[in-house]
C-alpha positions in Angstrom: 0.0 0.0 0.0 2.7 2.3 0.8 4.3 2.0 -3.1 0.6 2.2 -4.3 0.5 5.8 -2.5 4.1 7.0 -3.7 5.0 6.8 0.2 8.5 5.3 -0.4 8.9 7.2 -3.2 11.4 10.1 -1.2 10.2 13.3 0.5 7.0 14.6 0.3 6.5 18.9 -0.8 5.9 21.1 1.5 2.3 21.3 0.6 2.0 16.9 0.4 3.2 16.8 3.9 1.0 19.5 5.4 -1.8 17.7 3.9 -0.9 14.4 5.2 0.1 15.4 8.5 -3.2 17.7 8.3 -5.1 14.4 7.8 -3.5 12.2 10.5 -4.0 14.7 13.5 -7.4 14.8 12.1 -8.0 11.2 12.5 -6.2 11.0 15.7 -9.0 13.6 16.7 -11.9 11.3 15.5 -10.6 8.8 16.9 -10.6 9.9 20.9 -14.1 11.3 19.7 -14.9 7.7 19.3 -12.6 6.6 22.4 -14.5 8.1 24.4 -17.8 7.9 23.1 -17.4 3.8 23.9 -20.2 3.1 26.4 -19.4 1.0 29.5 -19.5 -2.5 30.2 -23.0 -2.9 30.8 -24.1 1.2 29.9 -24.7 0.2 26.2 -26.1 3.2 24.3 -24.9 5.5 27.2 -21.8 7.8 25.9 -18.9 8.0 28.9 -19.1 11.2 28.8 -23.3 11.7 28.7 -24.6 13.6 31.5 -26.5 11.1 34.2 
């Protein structure tokens, strides 16, 4: 996958690596919005972070 994307290919621009360190913080964000949105054991359908 990483030859397919041109990922081994040497460095990226300036502008390729913005974007693609742009996308991975984004994801990284998503991702604890997810994390954390994970109900407990036994609170299915109950965000952790929900008010009681």
């Amino acid at each position: 996958m990483i030859d397919t994307v041109g990922l081994g290919a040497g460095v990226p621009s300036a502008h390729h690596h913005e974007a693609l360190t742009g996308a991975v913080g984004h994801a990284e964000t998503e991702r604890e919005k997810l994390l954390r949105a994970e109900p407990e054991p036994g609170q299915e359908g109950t965000p952790r972070d929900a008010a009681p």
